[in-house]
Phi, psi and omega in degrees: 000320271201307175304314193286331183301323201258027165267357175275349187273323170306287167331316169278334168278332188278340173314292190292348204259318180301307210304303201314313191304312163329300226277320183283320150317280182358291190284352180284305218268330164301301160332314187287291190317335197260327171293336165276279197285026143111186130341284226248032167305354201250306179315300166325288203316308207277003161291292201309143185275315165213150194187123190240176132258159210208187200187123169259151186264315204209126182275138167026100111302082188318161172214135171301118147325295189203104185270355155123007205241348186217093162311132178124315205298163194246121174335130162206172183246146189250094186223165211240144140218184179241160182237126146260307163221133184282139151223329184236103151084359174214141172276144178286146184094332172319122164273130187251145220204107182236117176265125192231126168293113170332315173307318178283318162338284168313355199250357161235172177287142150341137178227093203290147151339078203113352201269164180255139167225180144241122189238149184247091180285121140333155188280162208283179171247190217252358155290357164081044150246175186205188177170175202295154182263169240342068192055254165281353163309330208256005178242133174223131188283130147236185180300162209284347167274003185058007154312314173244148168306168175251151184258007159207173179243152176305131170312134197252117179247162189248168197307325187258042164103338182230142201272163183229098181314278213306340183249159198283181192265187176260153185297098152243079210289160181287162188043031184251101171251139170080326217286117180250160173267017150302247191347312169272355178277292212308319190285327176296286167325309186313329195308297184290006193257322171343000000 
């Protein structure tokens, strides 16, 4: 009898110690997350349509507004990326092709070739453009292995060479060391399953 208890006593401390433990990652990697992604992180995530870590292949492209064959059509930009780790709404290896309206285009920072992010896409419209939700919120810098947040930021220079004074940099809050998109995908999902 004095055996079964304490392998049941055993059994209840090893129970409580995974739970606790489970329940304090959660909460750590929701933490991490609201310190990379800002306050209105659960709000980002659960907009977005599809979010990745990325590569961009090809940076800011014009697309002719309107070449006289389709009235109506809207100035837009053209950008490439490879998904490196899927999380939302995309395959990992996928080339994703993104249509952005020039107007919106401007209002966050550039996004250059070769650079690695996390990016939060609106879902496209029905006109197939889309762009990061809230602008710069919807951009996160990493590191040159795209693995990790960057611990500092990059210059946002466009795809052709000039710099574009109007846009914001990408969200790289100060004292965020160590941080991966292991940690923010875990948090980025719980988010969207809520």
């Amino acid at each position: 009898m004095r055996a079964s208890r304490r392998v049941l006593a055993v059994v209840l401390v090893c129970l409580s110690s995974f739970c606790l433990s489970r329940f304090a990652a959660a909460q750590s990697d929701e933490v991490v997350a609201e310190r990379v992604l800002g306050p209105r992180w659960k709000q980002v995530s659960r907009r977005a349509g599809m979010i990745f870590a990325g590569t961009v292949l090809t940076g800011a492209a014009p697309i002719a507004a309107n070449d006289g064959t389709a009235p109506g059509a809207t100035a837009a930009v053209q950008l490439r990326f490879r998904v490196d780790e899927a999380i939302a709404g995309v395959e990992r290896g996928q080339v994703v092709t993104i249509h952005e309206w020039a107007g919106a285009w401007s209002r966050h920072r550039s996004m250059r070739s070769g650079e690695h992010i996390l990016i939060f896409l609106y879902p496209r419209s029905r006109l197939g453009l889309t762009s990061p939700v809230g602008g710069s919120l919807g951009q996160v810098a990493l590191d040159a292995s795209g693995k990790n947040v960057a611990k500092r930021r990059p210059a946002a220079v466009l795809g052709f060479g000039l710099r574009n004074e109007s846009s914001q940099q990408p969200r790289v809050p100060g004292g965020v060391r160590g941080v991966s998109i292991v940690q923010l995908e875990r948090a980025i999902r719980s988010a969207r399953e809520e």
